[in-house]
N, C-alpha and C positions, 0 to 999 in steps of 0.2 A: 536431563532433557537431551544433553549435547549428543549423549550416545546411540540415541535412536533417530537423527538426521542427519541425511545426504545433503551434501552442499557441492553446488557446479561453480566449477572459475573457468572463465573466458576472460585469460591475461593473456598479449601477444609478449611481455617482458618478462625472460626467463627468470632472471633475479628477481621480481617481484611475487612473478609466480609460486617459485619456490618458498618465499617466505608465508606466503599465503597457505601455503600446502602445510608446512610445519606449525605453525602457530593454531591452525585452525585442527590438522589432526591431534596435536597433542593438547588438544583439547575434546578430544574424545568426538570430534562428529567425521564421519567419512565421506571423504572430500576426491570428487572426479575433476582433472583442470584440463586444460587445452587452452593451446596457443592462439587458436583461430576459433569464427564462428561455426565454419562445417566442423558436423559432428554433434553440435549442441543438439540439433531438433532429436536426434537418434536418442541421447542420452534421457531429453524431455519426453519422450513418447515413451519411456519405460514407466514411467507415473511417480516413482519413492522419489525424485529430487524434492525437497523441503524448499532450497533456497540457493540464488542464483546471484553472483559473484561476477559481471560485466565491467568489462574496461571500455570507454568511451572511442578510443583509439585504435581499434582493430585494422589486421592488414587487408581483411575481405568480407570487411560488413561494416557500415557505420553503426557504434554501440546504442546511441539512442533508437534509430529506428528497429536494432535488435531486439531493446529492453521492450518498445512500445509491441513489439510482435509478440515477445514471451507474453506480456501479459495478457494482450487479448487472447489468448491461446491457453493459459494456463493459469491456476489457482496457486500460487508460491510468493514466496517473498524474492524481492530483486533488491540488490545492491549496486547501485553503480561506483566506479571506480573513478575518478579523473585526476589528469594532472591540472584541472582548469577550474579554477577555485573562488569563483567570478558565481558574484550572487544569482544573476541572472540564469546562468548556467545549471546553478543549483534548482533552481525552480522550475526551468525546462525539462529535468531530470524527475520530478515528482510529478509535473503537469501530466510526462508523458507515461506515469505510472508506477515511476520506481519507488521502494516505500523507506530508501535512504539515500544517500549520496557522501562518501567520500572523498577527499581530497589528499591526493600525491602532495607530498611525501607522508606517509601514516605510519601510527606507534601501533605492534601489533594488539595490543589491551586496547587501542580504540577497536580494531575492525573486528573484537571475539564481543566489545560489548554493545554495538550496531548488532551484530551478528543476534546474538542472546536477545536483543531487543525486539528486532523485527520477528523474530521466531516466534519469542512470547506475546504479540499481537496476533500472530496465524494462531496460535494457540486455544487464544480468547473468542476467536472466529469459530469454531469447530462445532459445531453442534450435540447439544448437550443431551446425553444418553442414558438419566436417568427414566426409567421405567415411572409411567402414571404421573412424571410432569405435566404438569398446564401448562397449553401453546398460549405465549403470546404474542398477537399479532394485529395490526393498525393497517388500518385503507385509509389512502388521502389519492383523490383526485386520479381513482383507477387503477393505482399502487397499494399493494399490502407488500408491508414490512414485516417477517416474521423474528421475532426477537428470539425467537428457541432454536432454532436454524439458523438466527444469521443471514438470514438471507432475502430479497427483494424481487418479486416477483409484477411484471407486467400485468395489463390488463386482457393478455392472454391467456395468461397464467404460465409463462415461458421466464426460467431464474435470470437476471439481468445482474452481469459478473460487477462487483465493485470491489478496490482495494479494502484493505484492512482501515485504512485512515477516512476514507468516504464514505465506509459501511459506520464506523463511529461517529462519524458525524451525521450525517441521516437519520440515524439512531436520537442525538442529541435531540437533534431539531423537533422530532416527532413527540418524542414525550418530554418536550419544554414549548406546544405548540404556540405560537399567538405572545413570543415573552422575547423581550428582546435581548438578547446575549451579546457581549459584547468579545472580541478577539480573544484577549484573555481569556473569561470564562470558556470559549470556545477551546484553547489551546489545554487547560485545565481536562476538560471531558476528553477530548481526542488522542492528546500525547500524554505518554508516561513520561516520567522525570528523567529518563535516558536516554527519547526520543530526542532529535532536532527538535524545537519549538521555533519558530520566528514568525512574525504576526501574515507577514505573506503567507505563508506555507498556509495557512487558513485560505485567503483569496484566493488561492491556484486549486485548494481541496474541491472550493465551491462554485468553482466555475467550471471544473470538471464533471460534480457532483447534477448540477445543473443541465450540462449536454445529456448527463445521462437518464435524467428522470423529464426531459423535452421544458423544461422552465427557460423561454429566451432571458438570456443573460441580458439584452438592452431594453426590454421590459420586462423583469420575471414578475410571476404570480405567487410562486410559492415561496422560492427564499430570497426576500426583501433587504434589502440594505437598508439603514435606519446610520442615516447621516449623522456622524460625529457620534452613533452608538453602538452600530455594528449589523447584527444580524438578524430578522427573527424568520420565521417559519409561518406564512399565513396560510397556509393549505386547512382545509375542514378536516380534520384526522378525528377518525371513527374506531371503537376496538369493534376487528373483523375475526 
């Protein structure tokens, strides 16, 4: 897989950058970096970058609201970088989109199997190209879900962009409608075994997941908290 994707770093730290550039080439993917944020949008408007390499500490752009712009803007995998390793921080960094988060000082075999990870979620995202498949796809509440596609479509019928970790989870919730799931089983269906797992990272998926599909989070309708059990899905889901 390594060898047919482009990966961007935005490190302003030459030594870092450079390790980054060797560990991650000589692992067969081709790797564009830069010191700063200018530059990035030019590289993103070409379309082949796979997966995007952000340090939180930039000298002209703060990283997070860079990450929070790459995503709404584009369909890739984000990595942040940080020297700031403060849980809170971690969650701010997925809230706003990123679909890992490392922490300064890193071994390079962590950031090629982050790297390898989030890849092979974008992966699983891709829409599947066999000829004379069955679509499958569910409506709840003026939303269809298309499970063949991947994809989540308004009651316009306009695609509503969602990470790889909120598209799985969505996913969950729909074809486990009305059952109550608890964190666990939540982190089970969403993370692979090399993914971060922590029971927050759930609460931040779905409180995201939530702005996006209009469910008020201080009364939702559709994904209900079940005290001291977790989650379920009350929406009416119909196969569309």
């Amino acid at each position: 897989m390594a060898l047919s994707k482009n990966l961007a770093i935005v490190e302003d730290d030459a030594d870092i950058r450079a390790l980054l550039e060797r560990c991650l080439g000589a692992d067969g993917y081709r790797v564009t970096s830069m010191p700063a944020a200018a530059g990035l949008d030019e590289v993103l408007a070409g379309g082949d970058i796979d997966l995007v390499i952000v340090d939180v500490g930039l000298p002209d752009a703060d990283g997070l609201a860079l990450t929070r712009r790459i995503r709404q803007d584009h369909d890739l995998g984000i990595i942040i970088v940080s020297g700031r390793g403060d849980l809170t921080d971690r969650i701010v960094g997925l809230e706003i989109g990123a679909d890992d988060y490392i922490t300064k000082p890193f071994e390079p075999r962590e950031v090629l199997a982050r790297v390898r990870s989030v890849l092979r979620r974008a992966e699983r995202r891709k829409p599947a190209k066999e000829a004379g498949e069955p679509r499958r796809r569910f409506a709840f509440h003026g939303w269809t879900i298309d499970l063949t596609s991947q994809s989540l479509i308004d009651a316009d019928g306009a695609p509503v962009a969602l990470t790889s970790g909120e598209y799985k989870l969505l996913e969950t919730f729909v074809t486990h409608a009305n059952r109550v799931l608890s964190r666990d089983q939540l982190l089970d269906f969403v993370c692979t075994n090399d993914a971060p797992a922590f029971d927050r990272s759930i609460d931040v998926r779905i409180g995201r997941l939530r702005r996006k599909i209009g469910d008020n989070s201080a009364k939702p309708s559709l994904i209900k908290t079940v005290r001291n059990g977790g989650y379920m899905f009350a929406g009416a889901v119909t196969a569309a």
